[in-house]
C-alpha positions as CSV (number, residue, x, y, z in Angstrom):
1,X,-7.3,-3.3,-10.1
2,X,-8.2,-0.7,-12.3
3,X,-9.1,3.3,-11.6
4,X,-12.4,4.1,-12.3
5,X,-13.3,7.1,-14.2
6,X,-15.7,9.8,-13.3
7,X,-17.9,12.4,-15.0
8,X,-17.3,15.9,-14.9
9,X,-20.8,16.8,-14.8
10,X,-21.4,14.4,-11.8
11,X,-18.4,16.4,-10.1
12,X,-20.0,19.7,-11.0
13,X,-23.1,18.7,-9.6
14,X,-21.8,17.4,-5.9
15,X,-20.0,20.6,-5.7
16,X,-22.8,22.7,-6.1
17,X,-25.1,20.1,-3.8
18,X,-22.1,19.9,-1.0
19,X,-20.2,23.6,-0.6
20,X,-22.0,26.3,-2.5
21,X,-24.8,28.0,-0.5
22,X,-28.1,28.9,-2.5
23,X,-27.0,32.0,-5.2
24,X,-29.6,35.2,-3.9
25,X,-30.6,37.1,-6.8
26,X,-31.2,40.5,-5.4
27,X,-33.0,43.2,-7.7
28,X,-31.0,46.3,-8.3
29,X,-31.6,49.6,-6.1
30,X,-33.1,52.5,-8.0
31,X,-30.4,54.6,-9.3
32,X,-28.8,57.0,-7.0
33,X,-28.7,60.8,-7.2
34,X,-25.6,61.7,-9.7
35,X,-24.2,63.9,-6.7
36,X,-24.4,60.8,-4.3
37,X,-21.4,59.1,-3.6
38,X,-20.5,55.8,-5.5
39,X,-21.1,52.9,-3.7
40,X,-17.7,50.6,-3.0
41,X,-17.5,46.7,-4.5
42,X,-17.4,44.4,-1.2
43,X,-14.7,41.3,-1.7
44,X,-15.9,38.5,-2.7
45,X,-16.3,35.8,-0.2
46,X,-14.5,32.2,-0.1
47,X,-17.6,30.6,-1.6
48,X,-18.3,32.9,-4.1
49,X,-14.4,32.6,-5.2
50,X,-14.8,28.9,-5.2
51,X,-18.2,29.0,-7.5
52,X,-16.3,31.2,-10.0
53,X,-13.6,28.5,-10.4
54,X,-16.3,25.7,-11.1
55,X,-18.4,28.0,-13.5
56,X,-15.2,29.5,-15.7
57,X,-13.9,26.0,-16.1
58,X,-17.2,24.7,-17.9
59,X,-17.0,21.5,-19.2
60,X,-13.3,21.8,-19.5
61,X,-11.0,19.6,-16.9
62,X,-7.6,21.1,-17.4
63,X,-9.2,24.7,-17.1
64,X,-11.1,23.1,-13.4
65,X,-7.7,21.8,-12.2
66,X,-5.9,25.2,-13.2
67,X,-9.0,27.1,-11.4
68,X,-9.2,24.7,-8.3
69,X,-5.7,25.1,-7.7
70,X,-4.9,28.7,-8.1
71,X,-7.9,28.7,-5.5
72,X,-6.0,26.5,-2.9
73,X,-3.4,28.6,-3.4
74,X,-5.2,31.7,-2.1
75,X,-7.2,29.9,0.6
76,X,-4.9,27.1,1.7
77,X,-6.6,26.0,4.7
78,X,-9.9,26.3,3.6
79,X,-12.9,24.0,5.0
80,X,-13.5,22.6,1.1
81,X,-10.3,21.2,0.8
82,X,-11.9,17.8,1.1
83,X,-13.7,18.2,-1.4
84,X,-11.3,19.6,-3.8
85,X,-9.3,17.5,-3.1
86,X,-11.1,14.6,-4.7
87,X,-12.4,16.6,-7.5
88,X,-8.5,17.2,-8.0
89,X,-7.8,13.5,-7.6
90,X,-11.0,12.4,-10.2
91,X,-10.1,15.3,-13.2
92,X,-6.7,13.9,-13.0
93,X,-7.3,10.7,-13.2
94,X,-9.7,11.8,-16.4
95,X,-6.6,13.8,-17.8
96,X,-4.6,11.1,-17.1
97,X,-2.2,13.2,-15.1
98,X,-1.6,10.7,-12.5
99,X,1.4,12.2,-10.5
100,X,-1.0,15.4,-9.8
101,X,-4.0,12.5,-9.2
102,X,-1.2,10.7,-6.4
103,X,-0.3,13.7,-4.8
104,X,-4.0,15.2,-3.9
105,X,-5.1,11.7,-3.2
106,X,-2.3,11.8,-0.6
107,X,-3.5,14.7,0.8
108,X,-6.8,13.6,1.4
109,X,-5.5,10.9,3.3
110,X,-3.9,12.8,5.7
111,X,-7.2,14.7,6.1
112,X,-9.1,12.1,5.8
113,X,-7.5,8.7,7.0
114,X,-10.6,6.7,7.6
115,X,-11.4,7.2,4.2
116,X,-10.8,3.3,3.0
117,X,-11.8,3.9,-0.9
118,X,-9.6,6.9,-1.2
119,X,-6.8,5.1,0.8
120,X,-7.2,1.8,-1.7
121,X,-6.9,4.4,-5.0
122,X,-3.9,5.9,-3.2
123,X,-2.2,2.5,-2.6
124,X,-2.5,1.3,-6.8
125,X,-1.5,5.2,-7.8
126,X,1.8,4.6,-5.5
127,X,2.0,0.9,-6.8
128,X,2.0,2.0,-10.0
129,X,3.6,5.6,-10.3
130,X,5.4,5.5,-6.9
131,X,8.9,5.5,-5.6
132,X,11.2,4.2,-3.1
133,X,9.7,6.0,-0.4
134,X,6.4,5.6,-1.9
135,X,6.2,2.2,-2.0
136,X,6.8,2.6,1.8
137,X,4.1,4.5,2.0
138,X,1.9,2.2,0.1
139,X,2.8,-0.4,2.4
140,X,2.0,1.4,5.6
141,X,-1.5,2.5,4.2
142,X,-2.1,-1.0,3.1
143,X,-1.3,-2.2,6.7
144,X,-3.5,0.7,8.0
145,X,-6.5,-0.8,6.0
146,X,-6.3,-4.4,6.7
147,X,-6.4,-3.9,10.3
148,X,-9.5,-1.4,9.3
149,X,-11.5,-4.1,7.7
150,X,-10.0,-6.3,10.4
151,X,-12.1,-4.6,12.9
152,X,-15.7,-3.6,10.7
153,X,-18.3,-4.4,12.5
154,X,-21.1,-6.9,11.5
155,X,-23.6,-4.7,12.9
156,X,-23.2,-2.2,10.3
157,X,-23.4,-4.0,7.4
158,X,-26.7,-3.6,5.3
159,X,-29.6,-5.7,6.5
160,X,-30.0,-6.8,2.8
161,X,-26.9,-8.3,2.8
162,X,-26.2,-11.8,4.2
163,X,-23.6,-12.7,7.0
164,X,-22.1,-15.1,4.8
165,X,-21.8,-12.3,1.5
166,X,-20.5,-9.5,4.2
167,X,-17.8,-12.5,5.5
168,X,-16.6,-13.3,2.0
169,X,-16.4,-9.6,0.8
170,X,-13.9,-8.8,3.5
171,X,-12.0,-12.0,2.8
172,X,-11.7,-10.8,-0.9
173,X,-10.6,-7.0,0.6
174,X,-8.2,-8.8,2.8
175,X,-6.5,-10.9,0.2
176,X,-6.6,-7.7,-2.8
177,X,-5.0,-5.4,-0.4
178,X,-2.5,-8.5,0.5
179,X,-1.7,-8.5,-3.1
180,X,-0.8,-5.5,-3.5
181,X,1.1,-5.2,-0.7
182,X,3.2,-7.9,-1.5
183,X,3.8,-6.5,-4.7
184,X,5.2,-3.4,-3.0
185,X,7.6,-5.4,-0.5
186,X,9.2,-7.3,-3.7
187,X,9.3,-4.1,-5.5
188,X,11.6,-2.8,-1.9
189,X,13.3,-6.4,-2.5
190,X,11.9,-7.5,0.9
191,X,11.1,-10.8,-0.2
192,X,10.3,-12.4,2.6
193,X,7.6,-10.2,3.5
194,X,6.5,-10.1,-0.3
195,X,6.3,-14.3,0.1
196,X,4.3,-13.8,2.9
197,X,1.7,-11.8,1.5
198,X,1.2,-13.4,-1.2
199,X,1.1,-16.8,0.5
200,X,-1.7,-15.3,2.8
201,X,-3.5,-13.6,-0.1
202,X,-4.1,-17.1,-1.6
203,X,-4.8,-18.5,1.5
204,X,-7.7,-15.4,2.1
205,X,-8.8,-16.0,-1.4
206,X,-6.9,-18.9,-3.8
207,X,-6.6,-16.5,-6.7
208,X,-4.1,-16.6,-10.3
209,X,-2.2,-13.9,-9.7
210,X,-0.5,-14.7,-5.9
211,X,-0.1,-17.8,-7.4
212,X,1.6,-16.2,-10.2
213,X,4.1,-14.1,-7.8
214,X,4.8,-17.2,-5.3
215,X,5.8,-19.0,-9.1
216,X,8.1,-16.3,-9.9
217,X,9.6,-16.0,-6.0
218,X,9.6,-19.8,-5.9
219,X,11.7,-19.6,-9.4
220,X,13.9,-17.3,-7.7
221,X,15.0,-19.6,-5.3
222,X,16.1,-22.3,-8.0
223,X,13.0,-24.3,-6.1
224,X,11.6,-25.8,-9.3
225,X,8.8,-28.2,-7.7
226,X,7.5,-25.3,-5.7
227,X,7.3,-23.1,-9.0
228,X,5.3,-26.1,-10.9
229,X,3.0,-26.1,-8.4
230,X,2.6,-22.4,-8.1
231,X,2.1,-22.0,-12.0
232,X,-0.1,-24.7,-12.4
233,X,-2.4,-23.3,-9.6
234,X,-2.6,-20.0,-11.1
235,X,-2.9,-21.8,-14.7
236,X,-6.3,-23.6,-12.8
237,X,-7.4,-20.4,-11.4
238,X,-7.0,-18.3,-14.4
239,X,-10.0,-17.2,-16.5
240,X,-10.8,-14.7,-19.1
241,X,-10.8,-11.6,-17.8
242,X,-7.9,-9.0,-18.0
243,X,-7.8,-8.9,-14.2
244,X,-6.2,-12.2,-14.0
245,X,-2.2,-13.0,-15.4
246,X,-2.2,-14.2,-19.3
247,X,-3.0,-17.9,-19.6
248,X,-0.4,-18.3,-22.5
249,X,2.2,-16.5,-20.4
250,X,1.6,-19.1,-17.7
251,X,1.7,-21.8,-19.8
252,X,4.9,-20.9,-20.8
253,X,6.1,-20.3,-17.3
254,X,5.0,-24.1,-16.5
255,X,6.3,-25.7,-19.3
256,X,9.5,-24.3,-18.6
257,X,10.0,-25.0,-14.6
258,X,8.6,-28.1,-15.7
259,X,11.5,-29.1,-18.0
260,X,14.2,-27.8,-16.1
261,X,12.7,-29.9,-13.1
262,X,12.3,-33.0,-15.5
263,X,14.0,-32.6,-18.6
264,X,11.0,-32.9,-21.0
265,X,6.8,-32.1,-20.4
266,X,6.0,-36.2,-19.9
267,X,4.0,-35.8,-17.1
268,X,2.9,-32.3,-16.8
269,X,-0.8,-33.0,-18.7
270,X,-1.7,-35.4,-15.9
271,X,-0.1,-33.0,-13.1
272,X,-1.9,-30.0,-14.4
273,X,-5.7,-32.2,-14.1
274,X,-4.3,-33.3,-10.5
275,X,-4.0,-29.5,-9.7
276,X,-7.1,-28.4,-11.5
277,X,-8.9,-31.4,-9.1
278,X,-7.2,-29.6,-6.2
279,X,-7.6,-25.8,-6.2
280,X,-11.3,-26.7,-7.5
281,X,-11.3,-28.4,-3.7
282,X,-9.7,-25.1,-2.2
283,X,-12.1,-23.0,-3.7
284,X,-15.2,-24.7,-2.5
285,X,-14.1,-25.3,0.9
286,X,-11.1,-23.8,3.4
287,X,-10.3,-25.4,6.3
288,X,-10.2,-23.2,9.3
289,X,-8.6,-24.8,12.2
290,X,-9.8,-24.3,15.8
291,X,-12.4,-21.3,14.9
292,X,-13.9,-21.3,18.4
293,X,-10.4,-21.0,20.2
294,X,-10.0,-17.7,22.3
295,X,-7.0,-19.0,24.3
296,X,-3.7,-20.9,23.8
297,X,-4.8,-23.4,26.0
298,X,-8.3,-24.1,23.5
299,X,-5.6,-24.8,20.7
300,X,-5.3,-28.6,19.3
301,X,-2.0,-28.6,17.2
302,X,-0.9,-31.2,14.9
303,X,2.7,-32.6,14.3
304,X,4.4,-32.6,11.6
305,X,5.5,-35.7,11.3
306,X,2.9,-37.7,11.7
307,X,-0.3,-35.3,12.2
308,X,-1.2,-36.7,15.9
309,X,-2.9,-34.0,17.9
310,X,-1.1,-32.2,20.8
311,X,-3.3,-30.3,23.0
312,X,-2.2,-27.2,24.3
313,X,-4.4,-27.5,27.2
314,X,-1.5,-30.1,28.8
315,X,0.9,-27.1,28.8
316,X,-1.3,-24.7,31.5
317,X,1.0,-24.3,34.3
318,X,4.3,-24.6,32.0
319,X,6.8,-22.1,30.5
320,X,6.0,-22.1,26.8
321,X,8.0,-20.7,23.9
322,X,6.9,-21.0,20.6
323,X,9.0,-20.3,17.3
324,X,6.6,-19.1,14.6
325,X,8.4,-19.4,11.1
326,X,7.7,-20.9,7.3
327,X,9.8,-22.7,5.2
328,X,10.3,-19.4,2.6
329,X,11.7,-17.4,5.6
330,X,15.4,-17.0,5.4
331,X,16.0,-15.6,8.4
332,X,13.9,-18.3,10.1
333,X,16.2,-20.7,8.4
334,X,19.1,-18.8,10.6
335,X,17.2,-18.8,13.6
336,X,16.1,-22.4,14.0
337,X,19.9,-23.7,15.3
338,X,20.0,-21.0,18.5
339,X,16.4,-22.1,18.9
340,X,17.8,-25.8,19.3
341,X,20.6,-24.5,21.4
342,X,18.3,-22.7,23.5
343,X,15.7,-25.6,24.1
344,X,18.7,-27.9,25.3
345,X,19.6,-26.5,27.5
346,X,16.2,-26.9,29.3
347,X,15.9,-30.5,29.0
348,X,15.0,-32.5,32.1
349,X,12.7,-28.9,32.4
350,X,9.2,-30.1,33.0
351,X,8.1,-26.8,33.2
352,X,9.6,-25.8,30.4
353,X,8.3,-26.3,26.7
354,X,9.6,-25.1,23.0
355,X,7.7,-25.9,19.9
356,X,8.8,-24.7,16.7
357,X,5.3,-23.8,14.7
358,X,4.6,-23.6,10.9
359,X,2.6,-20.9,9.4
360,X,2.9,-22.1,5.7
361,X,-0.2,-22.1,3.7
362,X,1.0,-25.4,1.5
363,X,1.6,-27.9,4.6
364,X,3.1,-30.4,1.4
365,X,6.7,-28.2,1.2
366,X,6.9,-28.6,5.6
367,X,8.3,-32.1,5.8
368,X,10.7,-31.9,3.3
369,X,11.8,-28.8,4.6
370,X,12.3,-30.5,7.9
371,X,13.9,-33.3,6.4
372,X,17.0,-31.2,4.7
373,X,16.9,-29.3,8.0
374,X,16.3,-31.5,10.7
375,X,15.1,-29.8,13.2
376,X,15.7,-31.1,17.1
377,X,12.8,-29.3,18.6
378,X,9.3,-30.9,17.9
379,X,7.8,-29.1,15.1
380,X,3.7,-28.4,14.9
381,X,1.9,-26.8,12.3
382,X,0.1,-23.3,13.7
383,X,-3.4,-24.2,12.9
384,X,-4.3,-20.7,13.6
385,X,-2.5,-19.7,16.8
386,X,-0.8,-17.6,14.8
387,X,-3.8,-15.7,14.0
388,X,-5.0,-15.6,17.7
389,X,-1.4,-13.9,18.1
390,X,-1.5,-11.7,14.9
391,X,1.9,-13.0,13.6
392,X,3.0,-10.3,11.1
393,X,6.6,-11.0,10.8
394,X,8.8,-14.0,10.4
395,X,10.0,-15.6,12.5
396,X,8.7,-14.6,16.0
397,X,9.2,-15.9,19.2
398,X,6.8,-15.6,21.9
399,X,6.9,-16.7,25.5
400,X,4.1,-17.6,27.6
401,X,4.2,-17.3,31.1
402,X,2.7,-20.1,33.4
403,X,-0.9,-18.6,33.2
404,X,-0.8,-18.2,29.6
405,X,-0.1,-14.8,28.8
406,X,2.6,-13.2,27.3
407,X,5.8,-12.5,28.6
408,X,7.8,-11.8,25.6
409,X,7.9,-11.4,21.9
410,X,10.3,-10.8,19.5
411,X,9.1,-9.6,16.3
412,X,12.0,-10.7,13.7
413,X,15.5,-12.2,14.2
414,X,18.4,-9.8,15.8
415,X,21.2,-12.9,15.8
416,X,23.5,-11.0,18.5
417,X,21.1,-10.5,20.8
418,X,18.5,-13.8,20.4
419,X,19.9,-16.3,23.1
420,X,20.6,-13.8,25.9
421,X,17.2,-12.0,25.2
422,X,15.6,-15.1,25.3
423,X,17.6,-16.7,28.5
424,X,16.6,-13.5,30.4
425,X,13.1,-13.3,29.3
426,X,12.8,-17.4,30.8
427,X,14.7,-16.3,34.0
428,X,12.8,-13.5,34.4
429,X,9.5,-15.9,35.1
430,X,10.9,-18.6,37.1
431,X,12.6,-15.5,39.3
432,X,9.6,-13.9,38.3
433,X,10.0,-10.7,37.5
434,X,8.4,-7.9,35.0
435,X,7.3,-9.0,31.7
436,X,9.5,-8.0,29.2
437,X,9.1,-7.2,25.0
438,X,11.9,-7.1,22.7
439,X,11.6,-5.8,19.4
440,X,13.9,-7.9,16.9
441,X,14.8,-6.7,13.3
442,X,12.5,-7.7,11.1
């Protein structure tokens, strides 16, 4: 997303409308006897410091970053920092100085946290500009954002604008922000997370460029089928507009998975009109499964296998323990064989249920996956109870006590301590005893 620019004059202008009190022009005294003592300069105050800067810098922006900052330096906790700040942030971003743009933006975060449009400027300066530890820091503020548009309210939106506008807005925040963040996880080589993102960007929003990256991840993993269909989905989304990846580039990205996968293009024409047909479907309509549900047991899952519909309402009274995992996730792919071992040992168990749950937005790549792996616990897809559980991290094991709430979780895959963890957590509700959470390594 690109950085906006802004006017100096505009800045200028809020200044003197926000911080600077109304200038009183008083008329000189008449002029004191020669033998009476010489009046004595007061200081000047904070404000009138502050004006100074603005005025002496004109209509020059290095001079009003040079002025603004020898000012912080002599008033470092003053109330205008705030504002500033983003005057800082905007001249910077017109010199194009962006370190000195990142590092007040940062600052007005941390005064300022609630700020969302600040935040989202701070998050492409670090995605672009940042480090190691900045990328971090991207990711947490992206995190912090999502779950701030997660929780807007529909009652403050503007009564010009429709439910349905205000709905699809946030989904296009959501799947931006998603974006970007995956882009920071692959850039800290966390590719799992990175996969994941990207995966539920396109799923917010089907969009070119998380195709794109789910291509070039998919690539990575020598899975050539899963980077044809990634390119040609971003090659179907892609329009002309510099926001989106290069169709020429993406073309060249296709044809090549393509003949590695088949050893010549015979094919791909018709492929590519197959996928156009398709994400033309996805981008008219998105199936949401079980909107209305509130609790596990309002879930209808489907199998894998053959899609019949297991109700979740035949579990109340059971022992559940769902394994939530997608067929990108390496350590998920470690994971499944203890979660085998595990469910074994409770056959003959009425009372006692494991289900292995997909989260992957492209249900095509499941039973293959499945095939190669062959899983012995029954595998359903999600179908949103991994939203109604705000699954952030793959894989994650939950446990449901026998009236449906949680009794354990683990957050990520610590292979030492899984089976015992989970063993104890189970004993701990037939005995019962205090629920108990475990948080894995992600």
């Amino acid at each position: 997303m690109a950085l906006r620019p802004f006017r100096l004059r505009r800045l200028l202008l809020a200044f003197y409308a926000l911080i600077l009190p109304p200038v009183i022009v008083c008329q000189p005294a008449q002029q004191a006897p020669q033998t009476a003592p010489k009046a004595q300069t007061p200081e000047p105050t904070e404000q009138q410091v502050l004006q100074k800067a603005i005025e002496e810098a004109s209509n020059d922006r290095a001079a009003l970053v040079k002025n603004l900052e020898a000012f912080l330096k002599k008033y470092p906790q003053s109330s205008q920092r705030p504002q500033i700040y983003r005057a800082l942030v905007e001249s910077s971003l017109q010199l194009r100085d962006f370190p000195r743009a990142l590092e007040y933006a940062e600052r007005l975060v941390s005064l300022n946290p609630e700020d969302i449009s600040n935040t989202v400027l701070t998050i492409q300066l670090l995605d672009r500009y940042g480090d190691v530890p900045g990328y971090r820091r991207g990711v947490f503020y992206c995190s912090r954002v999502l779950e701030q548009i997660e929780h807007q309210n529909s009652a403050d939106k503007s009564h010009r604008v429709s439910m349905e506008d205000w709905e699809n807005a946030k989904k296009r925040d959501r799947s931006n922000l998603l974006l970007i963040r995956g882009g920071l996880y692959e850039k800290l080589q966390d590719l799992s997370n990175a996969q994941r993102d990207f995966e539920a960007s396109y799923g917010e929003v089907p969009n070119a460029s998380a195709a794109e990256q789910l291509g070039e991840l998919a690539e990575r993993r020598k899975d050539l089928s899963g980077a044809v269909l990634q390119y040609a989905r971003a090659f179907a989304l892609t329009e002309s507009s510099t926001a989106n990846p290069s169709r020429a580039e993406l073309r060249k990205k296709l044809g090549n998975a393509w003949r590695l996968a088949h050893g010549s293009e015979d094919g791909l024409g018709d492929y590519l009109l197959r996928t156009f047909d398709d994400v033309a479907a996805e981008r008219t309509t998105k199936l949401v499964r079980n909107p209305e549900a509130r609790t596990p047991y309002d879930f209808t899952l489907r199998k894998v296998s053959d899609g019949s519909q297991v109700p979740l309402s035949e579990i109340k009274g059971k022992i559940a323990v769902f394994n939530f995992w997608a067929t990108w996730c390496g350590p998920c792919r470690a994971l499944e064989p203890l979660f085998d071992r595990a469910a074994a040992r409770y056959v003959g168990r009425g009372d006692i249920v494991f289900y292995a749950l997909n989260c992957d937005d492209d249900e095509s790549l499941v039973q293959p996956y499945l095939s190669e792996e062959k899983f012995k616990t029954p595998a359903l897809f999600a179908d949103g109870l991994d939203r109604l559980f705000r699954i952030e991290n793959f894989p994650t094991t939950i446990i449901l006590d026998r009236t449906g709430k949680v009794a354990f979780r683990a957050d990520g895959f610590d292979p030492e301590g899984f089976d015992k963890n989970l063993s104890d957590a189970i004993q701990n509700i037939d005995q019962p005893a205090a629920p108990s959470t475990v948080a894995a390594h992600p």
